[in-house]
C-alpha positions in Angstrom: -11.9 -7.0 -5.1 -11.1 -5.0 -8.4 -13.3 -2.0 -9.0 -14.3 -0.9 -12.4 -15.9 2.0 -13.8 -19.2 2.2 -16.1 -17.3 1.9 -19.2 -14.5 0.0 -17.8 -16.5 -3.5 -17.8 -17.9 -2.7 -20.7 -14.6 -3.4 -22.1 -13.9 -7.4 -22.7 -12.2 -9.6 -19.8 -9.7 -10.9 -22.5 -9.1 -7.4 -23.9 -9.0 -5.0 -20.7 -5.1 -5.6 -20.6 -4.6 -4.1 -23.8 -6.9 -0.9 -22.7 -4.9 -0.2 -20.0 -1.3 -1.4 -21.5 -2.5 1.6 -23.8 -3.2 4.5 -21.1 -0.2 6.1 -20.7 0.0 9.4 -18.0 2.5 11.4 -16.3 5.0 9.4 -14.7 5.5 9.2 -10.8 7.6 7.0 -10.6 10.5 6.2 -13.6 10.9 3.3 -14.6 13.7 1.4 -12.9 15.6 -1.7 -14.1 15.5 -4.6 -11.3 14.9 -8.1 -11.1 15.6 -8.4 -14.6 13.5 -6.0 -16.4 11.8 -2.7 -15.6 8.8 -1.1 -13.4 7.8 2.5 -12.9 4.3 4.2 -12.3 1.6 6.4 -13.8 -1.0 8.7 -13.3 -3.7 7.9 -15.7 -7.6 9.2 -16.0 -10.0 6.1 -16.1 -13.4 6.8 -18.2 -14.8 7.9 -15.3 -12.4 11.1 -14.6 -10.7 9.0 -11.5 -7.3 9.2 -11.0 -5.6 6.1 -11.1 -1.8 5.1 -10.6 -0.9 2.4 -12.9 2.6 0.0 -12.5 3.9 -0.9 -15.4 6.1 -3.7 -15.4 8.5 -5.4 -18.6 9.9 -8.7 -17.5 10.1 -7.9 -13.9 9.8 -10.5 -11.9 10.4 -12.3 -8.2 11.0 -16.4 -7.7 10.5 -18.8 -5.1 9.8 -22.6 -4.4 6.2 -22.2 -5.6 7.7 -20.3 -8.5 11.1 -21.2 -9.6 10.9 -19.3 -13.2 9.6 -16.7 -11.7 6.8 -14.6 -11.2 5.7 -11.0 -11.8 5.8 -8.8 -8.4 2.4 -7.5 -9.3 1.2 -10.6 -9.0 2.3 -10.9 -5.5 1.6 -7.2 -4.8 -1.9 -7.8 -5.5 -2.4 -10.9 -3.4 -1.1 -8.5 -0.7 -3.3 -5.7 -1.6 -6.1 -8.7 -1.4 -5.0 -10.5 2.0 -4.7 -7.2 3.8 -8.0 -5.9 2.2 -9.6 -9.3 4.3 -7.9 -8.3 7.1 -9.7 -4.5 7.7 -6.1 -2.7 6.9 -6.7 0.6 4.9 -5.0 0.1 1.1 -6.1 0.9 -2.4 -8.9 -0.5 -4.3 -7.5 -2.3 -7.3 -9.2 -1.0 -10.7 -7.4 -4.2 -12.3 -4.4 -6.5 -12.2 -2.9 -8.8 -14.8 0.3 -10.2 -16.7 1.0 -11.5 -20.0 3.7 -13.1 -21.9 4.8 -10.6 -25.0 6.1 -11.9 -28.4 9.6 -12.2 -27.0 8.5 -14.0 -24.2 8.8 -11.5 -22.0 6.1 -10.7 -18.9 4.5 -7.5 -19.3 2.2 -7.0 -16.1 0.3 -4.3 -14.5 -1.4 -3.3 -11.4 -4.4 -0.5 -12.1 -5.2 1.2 -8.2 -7.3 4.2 -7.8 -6.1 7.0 -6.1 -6.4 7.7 -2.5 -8.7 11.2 -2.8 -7.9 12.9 0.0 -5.3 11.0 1.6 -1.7 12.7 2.4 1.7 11.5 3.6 1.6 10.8 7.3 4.5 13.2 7.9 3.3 15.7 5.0 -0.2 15.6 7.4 2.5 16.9 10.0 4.7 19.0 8.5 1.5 20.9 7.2 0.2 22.0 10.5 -2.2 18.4 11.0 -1.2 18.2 14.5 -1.9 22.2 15.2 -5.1 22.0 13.0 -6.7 19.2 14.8 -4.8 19.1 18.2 -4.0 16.6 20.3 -7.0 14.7 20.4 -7.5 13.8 16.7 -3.4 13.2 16.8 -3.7 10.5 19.4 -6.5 8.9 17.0 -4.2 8.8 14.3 -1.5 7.4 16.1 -4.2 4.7 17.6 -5.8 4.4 13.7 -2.2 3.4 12.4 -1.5 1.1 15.6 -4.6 -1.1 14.7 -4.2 -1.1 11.0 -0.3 -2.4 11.3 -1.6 -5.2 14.4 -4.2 -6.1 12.0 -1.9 -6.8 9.3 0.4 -8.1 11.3 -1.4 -10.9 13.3 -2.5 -11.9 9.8 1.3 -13.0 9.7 1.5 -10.3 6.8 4.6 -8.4 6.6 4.8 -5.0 5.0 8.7 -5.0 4.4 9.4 -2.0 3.4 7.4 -0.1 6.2 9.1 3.9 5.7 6.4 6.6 7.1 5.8 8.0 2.9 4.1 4.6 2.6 1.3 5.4 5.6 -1.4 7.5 4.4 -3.8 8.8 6.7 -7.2 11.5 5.8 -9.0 13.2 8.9 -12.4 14.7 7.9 -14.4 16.9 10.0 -13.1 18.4 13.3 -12.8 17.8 17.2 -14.7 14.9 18.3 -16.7 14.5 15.4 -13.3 13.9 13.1 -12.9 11.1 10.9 -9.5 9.1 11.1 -8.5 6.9 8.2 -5.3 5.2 7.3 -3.9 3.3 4.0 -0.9 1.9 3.7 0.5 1.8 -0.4 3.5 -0.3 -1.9 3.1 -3.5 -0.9 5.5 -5.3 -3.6 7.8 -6.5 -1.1 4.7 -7.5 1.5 4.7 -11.1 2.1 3.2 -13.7 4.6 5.1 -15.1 7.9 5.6 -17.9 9.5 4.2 -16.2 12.7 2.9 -12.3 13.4 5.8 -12.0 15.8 8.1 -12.4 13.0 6.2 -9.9 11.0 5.7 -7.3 13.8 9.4 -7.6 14.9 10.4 -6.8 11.4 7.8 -4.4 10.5 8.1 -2.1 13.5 11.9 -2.1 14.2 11.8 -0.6 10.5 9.7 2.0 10.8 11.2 3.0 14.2 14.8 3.5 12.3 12.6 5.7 9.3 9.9 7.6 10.7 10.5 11.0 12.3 7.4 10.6 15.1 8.4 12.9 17.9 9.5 10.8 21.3 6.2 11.6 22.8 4.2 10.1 19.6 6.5 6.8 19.1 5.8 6.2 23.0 2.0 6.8 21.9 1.9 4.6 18.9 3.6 1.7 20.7 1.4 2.1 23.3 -1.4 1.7 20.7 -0.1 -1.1 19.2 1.0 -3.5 21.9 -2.8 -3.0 23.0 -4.1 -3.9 19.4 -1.7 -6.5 19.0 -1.6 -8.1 22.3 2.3 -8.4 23.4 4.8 -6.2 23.1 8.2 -6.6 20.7 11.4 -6.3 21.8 13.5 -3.4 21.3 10.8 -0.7 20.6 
């Protein structure tokens, strides 16, 4: 469900592409040229002071069967962001999400998420002393946090695709036993539905086996986790 600020929905449905078309920010990500036009990412400031990260897309589009002259990948980012939000996986809230045809016929299209306050890199969480910080304990949660986030997803049939350890998030609030463990997983422009889960957790997990640097002892952990959340195991992990 999108989330809006105060002054946000004050703005007009027909009109709220054009007022955040027109925010423009520091860029995170540069715009690239793919898939026939262009799509990069911005920090902007919504009316409220939150941070948001807008993707800003010019004629960047994906097709299919159900789409032969294709279709912007926001589009189908934020069906993801919306399917996995159903399924209790940790992502974004989306502040707003639209596309439109400019003068030139060209799509121009844009997915408005608010930040995650708080959250880091899973392997920035490591690499600054998380593990030390909160011991063993709080580790094994996150380990078992990102196992049940990734079954969930994945016996929803949905597939992440592009599963690399800088798109898991995780924030632990509090210490010892009392800690909170949350997880959110971003990018989901290539995240698409399966026949069956299998197909997705195959794919899913082999990937992030081959670009994640969890320690032997962790890996052994999180598959643990996850066969137990999931329900079977998958081959080759």
């Amino acid at each position: 469900m999108a989330v809006q600020s105060a002054a946000e929905k004050e703005v007009a449905p027909q009109d709220r592409f054009d007022y955040f078309w027109n925010k423009h920010g520091e860029w995170v990500e540069e715009p690239n040229v793919r898939r026939g036009g262009e799509s990069g990412v911005q920090r902007v400031m919504g009316s409220d002071g939150q941070l948001l990260y807008a993707k800003r897309q010019t004629g960047h589009i994906y097709r299919s069967w159900l789409h032969p002259f294709g279709r912007p990948t926001v589009l189908r980012e934020q069906d993801a962001y919306l399917g996995l939000r159903m399924l209790d996986v940790g992502v974004p809230d989306i502040v707003f999400c639209g596309a439109q045809r400019d003068p030139v016929h060209k799509w121009r299209a844009l997915l408005v998420t608010k930040s995650l306050d708080g959250f880091e890199e899973v392997e920035h969480w490591y690499a600054g002393g998380g593990l030390e910080r909160h011991g063993e304990a709080v580790n094994d949660r996150v380990l078992k946090e990102l196992a049940e986030n990734l079954a969930r997803m994945h016996k929803g049939r949905w597939q992440h695709s592009c599963l690399y350890t800088k798109h898991i998030f995780v924030r632990v609030t509090g210490e010892g036993e009392t800690a909170k463990v949350e997880i959110a997983l971003i990018d989901l422009e290539k995240c698409r539905q399966r026949m069956t889960a299998s197909q997705a957790a195959t794919h899913d997990m082999k990937q992030l086996r081959r670009h994640s640097s969890f320690s032997p002892a962790d890996w052994k952990k999180l598959v643990y986790f996850y066969k137990t959340a999931f329900g079977s195991a998958i081959k080759g992990l």
